[in-house]
DSSP file (Angstrom, degrees, kcal/mol; ACC not computed):
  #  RESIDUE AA STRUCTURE BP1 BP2  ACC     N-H-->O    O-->H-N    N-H-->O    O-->H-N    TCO  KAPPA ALPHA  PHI   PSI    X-CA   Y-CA   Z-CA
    1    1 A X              0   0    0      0, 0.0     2,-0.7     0, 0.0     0, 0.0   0.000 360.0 360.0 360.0 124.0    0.0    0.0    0.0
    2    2 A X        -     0   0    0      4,-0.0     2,-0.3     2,-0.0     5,-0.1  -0.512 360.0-136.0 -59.6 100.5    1.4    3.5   -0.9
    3    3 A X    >   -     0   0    0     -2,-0.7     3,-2.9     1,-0.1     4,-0.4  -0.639  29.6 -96.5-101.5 160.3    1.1    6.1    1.8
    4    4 A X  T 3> S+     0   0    0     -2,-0.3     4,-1.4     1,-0.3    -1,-0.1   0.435 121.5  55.0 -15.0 -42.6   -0.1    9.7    1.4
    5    5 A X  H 3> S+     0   0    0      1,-0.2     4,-2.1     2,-0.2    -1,-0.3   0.981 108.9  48.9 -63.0 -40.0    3.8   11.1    1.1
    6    6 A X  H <> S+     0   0    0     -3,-2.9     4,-2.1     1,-0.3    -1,-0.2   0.762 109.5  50.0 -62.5 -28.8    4.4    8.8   -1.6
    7    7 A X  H  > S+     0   0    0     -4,-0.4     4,-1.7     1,-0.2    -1,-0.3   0.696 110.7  54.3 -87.9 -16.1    1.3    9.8   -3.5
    8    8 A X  H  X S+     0   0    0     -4,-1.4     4,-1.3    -3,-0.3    -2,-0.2   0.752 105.1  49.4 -87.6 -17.1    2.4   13.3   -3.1
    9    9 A X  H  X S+     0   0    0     -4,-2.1     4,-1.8     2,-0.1    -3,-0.2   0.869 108.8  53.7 -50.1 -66.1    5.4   12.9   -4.4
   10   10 A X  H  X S+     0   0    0     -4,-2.1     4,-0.7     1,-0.2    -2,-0.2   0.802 107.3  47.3 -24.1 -70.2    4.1   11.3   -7.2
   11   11 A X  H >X S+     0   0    0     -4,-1.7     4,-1.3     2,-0.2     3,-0.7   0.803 109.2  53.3 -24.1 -66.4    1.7   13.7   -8.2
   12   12 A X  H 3X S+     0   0    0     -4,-1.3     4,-2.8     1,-0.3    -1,-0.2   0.846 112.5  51.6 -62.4 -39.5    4.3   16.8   -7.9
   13   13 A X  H 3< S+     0   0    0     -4,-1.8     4,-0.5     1,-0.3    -1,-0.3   0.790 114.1  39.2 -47.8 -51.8    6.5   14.7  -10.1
   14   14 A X  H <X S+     0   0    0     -4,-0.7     4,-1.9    -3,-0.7    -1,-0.3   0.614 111.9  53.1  -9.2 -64.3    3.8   14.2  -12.6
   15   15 A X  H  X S+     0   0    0     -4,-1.3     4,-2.2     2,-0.2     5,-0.5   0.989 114.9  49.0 -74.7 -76.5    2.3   17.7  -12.5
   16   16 A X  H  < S+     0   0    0     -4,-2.8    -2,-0.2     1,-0.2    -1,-0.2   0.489 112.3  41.2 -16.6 -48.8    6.3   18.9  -13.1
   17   17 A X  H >4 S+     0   0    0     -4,-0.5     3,-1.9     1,-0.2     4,-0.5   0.908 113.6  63.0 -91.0 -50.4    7.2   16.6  -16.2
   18   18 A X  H 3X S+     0   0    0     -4,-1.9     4,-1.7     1,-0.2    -2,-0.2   0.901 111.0  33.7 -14.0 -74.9    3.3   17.7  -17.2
   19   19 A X  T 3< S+     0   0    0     -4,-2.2    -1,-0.2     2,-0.2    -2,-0.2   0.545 114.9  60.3 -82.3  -4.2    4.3   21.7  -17.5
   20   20 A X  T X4 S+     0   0    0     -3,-1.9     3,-1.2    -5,-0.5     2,-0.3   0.682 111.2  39.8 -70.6-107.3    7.9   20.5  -18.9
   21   21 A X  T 34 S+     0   0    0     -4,-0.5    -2,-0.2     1,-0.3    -3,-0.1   0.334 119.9  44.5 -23.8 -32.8    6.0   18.7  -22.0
   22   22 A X  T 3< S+     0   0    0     -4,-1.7    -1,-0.3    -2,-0.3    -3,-0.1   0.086  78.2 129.9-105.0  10.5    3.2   21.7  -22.6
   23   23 A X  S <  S-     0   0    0     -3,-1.2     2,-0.5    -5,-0.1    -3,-0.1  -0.385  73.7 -96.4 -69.2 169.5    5.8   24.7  -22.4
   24   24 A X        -     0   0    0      1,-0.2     3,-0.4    43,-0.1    -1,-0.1  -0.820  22.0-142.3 -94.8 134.5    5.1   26.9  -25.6
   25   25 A X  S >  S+     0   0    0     -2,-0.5     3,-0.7     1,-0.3    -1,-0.2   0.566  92.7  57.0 -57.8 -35.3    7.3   26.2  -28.3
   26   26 A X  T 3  S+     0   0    0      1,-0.2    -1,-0.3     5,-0.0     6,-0.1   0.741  86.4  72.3 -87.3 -15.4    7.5   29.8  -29.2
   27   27 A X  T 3  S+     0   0    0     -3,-0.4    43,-0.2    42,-0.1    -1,-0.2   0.624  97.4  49.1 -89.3   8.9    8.6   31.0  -26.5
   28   28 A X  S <  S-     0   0    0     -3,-0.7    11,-0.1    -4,-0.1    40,-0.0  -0.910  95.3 -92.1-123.7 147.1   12.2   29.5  -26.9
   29   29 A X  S    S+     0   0    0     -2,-0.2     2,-0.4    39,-0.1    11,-0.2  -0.146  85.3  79.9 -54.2 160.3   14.6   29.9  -30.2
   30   30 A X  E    S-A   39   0A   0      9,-2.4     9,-4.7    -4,-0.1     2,-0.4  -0.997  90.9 -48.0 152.6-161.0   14.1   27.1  -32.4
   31   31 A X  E     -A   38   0A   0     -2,-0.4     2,-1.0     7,-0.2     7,-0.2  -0.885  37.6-168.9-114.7 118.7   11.6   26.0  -34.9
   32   32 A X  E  >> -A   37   0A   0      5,-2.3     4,-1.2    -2,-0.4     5,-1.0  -0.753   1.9-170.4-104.9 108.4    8.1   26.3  -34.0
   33   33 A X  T  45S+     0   0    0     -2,-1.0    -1,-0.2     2,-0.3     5,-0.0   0.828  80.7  70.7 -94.8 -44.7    5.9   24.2  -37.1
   34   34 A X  T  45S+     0   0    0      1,-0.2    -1,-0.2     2,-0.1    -2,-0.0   0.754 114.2  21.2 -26.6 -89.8    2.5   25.7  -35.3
   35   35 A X  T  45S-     0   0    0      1,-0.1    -2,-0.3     2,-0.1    -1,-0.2   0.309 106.7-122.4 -65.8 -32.9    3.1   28.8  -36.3
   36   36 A X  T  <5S+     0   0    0     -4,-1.2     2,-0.3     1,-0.3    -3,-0.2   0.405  70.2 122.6  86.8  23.6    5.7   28.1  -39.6
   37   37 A X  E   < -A   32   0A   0     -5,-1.0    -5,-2.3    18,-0.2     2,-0.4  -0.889  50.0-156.9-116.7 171.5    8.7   30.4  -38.0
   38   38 A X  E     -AB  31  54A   0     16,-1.4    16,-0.9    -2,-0.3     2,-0.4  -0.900   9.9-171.7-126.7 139.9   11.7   29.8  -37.1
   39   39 A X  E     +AB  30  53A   0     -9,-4.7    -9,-2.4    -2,-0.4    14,-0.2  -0.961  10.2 167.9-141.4 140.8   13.7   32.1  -34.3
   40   40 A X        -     0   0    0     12,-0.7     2,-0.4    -2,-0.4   -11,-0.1  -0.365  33.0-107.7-136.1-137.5   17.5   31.9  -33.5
   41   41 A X        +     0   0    0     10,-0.1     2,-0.2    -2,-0.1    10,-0.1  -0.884  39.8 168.6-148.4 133.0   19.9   34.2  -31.4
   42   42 A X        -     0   0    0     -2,-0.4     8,-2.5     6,-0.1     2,-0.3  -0.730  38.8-105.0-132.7-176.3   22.4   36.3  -32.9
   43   43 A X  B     -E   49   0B   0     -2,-0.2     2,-0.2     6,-0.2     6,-0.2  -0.776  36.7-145.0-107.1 161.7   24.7   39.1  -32.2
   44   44 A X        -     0   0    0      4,-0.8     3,-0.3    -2,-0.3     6,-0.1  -0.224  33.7 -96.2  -7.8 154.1   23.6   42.6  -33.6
   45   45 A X  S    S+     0   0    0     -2,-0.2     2,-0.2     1,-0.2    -2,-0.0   0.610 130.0  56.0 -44.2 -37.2   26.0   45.3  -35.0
   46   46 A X  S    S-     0   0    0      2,-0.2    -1,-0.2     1,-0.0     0, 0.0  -0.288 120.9-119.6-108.0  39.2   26.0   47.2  -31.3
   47   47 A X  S    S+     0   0    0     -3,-0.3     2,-0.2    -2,-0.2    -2,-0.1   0.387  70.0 141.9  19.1  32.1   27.2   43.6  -30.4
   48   48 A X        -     0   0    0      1,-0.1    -4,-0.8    52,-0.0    -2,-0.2  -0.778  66.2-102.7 -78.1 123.0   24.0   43.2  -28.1
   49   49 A X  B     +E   43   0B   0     -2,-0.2    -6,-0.2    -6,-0.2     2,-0.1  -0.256  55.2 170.2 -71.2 155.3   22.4   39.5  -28.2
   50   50 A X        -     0   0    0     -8,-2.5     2,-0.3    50,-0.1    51,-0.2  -0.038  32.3-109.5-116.1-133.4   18.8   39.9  -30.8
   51   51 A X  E     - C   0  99A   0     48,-0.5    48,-1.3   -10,-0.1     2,-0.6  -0.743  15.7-151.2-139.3 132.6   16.6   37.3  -32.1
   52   52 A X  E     - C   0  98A   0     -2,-0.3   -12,-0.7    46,-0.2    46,-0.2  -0.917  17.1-170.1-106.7 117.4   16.4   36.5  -35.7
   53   53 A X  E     -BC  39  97A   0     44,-4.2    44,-1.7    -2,-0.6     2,-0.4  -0.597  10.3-168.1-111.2 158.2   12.8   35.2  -36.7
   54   54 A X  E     +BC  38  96A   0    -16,-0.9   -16,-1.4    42,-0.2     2,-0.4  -0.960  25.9 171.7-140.2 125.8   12.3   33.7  -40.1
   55   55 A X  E     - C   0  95A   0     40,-1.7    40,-1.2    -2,-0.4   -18,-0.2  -0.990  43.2-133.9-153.9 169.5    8.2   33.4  -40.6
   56   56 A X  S    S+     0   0    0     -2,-0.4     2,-0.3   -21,-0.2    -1,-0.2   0.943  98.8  42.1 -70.8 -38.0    5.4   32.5  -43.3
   57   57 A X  S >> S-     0   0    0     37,-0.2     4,-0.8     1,-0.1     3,-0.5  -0.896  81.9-131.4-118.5 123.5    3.3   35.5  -42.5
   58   58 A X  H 3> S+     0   0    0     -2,-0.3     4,-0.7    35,-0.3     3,-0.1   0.911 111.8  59.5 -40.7 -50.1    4.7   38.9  -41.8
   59   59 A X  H >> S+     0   0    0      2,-0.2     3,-1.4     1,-0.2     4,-1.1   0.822  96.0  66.2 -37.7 -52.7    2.3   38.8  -38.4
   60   60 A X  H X> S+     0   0    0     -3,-0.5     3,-1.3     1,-0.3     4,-0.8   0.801  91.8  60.5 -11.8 -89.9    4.3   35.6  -37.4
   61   61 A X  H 3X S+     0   0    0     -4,-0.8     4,-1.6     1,-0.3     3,-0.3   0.523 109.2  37.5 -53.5 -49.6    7.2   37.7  -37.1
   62   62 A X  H X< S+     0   0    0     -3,-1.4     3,-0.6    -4,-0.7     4,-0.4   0.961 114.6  55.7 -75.6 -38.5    5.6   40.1  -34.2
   63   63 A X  H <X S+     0   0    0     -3,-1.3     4,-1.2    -4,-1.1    -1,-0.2   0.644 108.3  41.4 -71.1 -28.5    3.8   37.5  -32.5
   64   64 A X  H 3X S+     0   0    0     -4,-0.8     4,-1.0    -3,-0.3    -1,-0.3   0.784 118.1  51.9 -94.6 -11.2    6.8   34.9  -31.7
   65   65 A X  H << S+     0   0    0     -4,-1.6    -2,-0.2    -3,-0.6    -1,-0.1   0.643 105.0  49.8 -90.6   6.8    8.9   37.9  -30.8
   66   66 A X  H >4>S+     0   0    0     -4,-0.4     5,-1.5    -5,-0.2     3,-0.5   0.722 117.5  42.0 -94.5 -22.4    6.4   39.0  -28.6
   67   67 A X  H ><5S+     0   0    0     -4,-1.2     3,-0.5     1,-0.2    -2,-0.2   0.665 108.3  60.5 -66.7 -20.2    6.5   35.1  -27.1
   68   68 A X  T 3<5S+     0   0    0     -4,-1.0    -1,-0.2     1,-0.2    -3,-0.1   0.474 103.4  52.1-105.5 -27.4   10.4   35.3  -27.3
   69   69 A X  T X 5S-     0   0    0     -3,-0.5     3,-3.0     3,-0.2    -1,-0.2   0.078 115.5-118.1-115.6  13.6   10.0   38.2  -24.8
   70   70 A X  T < 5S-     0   0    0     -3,-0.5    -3,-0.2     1,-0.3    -2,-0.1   0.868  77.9 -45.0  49.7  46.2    8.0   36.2  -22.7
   71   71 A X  T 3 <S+     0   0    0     -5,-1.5    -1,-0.3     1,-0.3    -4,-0.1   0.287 111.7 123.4  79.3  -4.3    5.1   38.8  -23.2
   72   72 A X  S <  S-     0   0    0     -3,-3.0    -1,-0.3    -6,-0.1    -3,-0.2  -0.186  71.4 -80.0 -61.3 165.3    7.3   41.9  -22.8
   73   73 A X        -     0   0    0     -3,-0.1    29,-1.6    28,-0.1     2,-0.3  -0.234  46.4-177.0 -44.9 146.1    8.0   44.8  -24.9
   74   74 A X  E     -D  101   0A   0     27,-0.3     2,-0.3    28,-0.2    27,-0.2  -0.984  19.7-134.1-156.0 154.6   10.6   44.3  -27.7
   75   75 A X  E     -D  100   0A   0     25,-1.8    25,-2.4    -2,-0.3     2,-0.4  -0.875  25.7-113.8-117.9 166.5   11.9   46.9  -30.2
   76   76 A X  E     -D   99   0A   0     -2,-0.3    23,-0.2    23,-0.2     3,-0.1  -0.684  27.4-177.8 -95.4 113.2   12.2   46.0  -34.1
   77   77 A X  E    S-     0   0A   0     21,-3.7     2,-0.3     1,-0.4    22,-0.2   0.790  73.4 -19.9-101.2 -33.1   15.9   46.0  -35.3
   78   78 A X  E     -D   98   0A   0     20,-1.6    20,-6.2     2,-0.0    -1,-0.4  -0.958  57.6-157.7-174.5 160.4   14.8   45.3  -38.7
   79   79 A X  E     +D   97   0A   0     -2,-0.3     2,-0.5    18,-0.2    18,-0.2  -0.957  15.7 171.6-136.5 121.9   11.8   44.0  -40.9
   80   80 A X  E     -D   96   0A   0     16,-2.9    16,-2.7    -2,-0.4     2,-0.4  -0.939  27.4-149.1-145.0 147.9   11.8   42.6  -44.4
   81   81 A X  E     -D   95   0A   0     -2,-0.5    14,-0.3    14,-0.3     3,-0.2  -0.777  15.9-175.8-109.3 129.1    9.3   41.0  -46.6
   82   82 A X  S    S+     0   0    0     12,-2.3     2,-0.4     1,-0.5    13,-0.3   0.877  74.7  28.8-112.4 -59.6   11.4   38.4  -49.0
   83   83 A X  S    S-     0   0    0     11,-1.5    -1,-0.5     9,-0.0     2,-0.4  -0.909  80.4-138.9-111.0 126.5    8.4   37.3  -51.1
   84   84 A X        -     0   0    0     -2,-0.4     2,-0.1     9,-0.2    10,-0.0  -0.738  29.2-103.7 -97.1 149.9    5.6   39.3  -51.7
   85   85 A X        -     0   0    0     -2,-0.4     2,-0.4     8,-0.1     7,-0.2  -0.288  25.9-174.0 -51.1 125.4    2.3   37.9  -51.5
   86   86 A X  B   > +F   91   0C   0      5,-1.3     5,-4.6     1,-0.1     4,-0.2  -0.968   8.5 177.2-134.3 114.8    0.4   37.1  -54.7
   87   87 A X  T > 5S+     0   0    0     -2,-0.4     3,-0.7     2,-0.3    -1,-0.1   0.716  71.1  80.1 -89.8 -23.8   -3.1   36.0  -53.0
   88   88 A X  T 3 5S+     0   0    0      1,-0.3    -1,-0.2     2,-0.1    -3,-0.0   0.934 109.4  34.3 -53.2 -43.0   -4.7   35.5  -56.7
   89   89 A X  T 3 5S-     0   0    0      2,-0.2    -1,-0.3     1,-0.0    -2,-0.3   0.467 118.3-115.0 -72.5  -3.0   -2.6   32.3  -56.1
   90   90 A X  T < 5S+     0   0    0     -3,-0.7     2,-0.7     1,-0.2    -3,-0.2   0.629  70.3 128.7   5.0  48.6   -3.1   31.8  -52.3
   91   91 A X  B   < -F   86   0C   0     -5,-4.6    -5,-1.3    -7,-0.0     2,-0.3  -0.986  45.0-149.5-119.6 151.7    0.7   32.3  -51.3
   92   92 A X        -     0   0    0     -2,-0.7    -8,-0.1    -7,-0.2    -9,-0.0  -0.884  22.1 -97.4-107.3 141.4    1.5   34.4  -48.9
   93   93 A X        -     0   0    0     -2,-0.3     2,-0.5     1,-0.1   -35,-0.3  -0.128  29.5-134.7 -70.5 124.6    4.7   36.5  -48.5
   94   94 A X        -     0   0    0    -11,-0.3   -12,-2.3   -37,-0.1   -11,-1.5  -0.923  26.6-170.4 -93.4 142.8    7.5   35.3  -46.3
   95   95 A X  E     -CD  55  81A   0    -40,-1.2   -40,-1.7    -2,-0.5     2,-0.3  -0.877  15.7-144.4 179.0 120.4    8.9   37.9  -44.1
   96   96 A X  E     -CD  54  80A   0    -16,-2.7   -16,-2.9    -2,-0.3     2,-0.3  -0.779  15.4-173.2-115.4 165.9   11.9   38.1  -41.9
   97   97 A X  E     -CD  53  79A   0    -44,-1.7   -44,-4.2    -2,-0.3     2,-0.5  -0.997  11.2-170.7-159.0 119.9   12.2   40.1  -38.3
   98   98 A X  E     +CD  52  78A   0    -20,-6.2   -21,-3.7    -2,-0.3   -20,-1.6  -0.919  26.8 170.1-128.2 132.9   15.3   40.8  -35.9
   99   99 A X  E     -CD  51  76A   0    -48,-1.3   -48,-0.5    -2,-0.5     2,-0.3  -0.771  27.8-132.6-137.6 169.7   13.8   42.1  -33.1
  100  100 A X  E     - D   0  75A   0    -25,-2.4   -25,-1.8    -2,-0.3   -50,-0.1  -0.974  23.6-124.5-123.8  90.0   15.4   43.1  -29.0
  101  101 A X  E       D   0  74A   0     -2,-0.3   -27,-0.3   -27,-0.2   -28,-0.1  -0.418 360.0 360.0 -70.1 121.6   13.6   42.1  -26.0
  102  102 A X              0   0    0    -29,-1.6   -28,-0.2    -2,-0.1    -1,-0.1   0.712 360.0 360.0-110.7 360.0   13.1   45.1  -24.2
């Protein structure tokens, strides 16, 4: 028979590896497949660390570097659109972002 400590143990253990396995993907560099960007860490010109986000949808781009900033503020180091969107076809433009958590 298990007693109470042992089930509490359990649990916490449980609960722990639980909120490990569900953390949000964007909200660390990497590649996050939801969303179809991709975010890494680089140095900047004013040798200060940044993020460089790679995304399908220009919008991507603000929304994992507002995840990336763990819901803080972040300022825009540069923005650029690589392919523009021709929507008569249904593609949409892909669009790169280096942005600063601030």
């Amino acid at each position: 028979m298990a007693s109470p400590s042992m089930s509490r143990s359990s649990l916490g253990v449980c609960i722990a590896l639980l909120a490990v396995a569900c953390a949000d993907a964007k909200s660390t560099p990497g590649t996050d497949p939801e969303t179809g960007t991709t975010a890494s860490v680089i140095t900047w010109s004013d040798g200060a660390r940044a993020f460089s986000i790679d995304c399908q949808l220009p919008g991507d781009c603000r929304n994992r570097a507002f995840a990336l900033c763990h819901g803080g503020q972040y300022t825009t180091l540069k923005a650029d659109t690589i392919t523009p969107a021709d929507y008569t076809r249904g593609i949409s433009g892909r669009a790169t972002m280096v942005a600063r958590c601030t």
